[in-house]
C-alpha angles and dihedrals in degrees: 000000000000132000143132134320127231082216089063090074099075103023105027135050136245134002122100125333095216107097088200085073109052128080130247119192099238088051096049097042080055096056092038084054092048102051084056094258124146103230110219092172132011109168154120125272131197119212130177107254112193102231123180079264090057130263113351130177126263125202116214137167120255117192134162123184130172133184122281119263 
């Protein structure tokens, strides 16, 4: 799954302003954990995001999990 990043809020661009919505790892790998998931990445990923000054980064969360074996 992939979404924004609370750090995004004050080094990226664009994406929601509510903290409340955005994802940290520590608090992802928890959840992934919790739903019995075995986490394989859990990070944050940079992408070009075009902006009225030109091309900015964005910060966004990055996590795969996949089912026990």
């Amino acid at each position: 799954m992939i979404g924004h990043a609370r750090r995004n809020l004050t080094e990226g661009v664009g994406g929601p302003r509510d903290p409340g919505v955005l994802w940290e790892p520590a608090d992802i790998h928890r959840e992934i954990e919790s739903l019995g998931l075995s986490v394989q990445r859990v990070e944050y990923v940079r992408r070009p995001a075009e902006t009225p000054d030109g091309v900015k980064e964005a910060i966004d969360m990055l996590a795969r999990a996949e089912l026990p074996r």
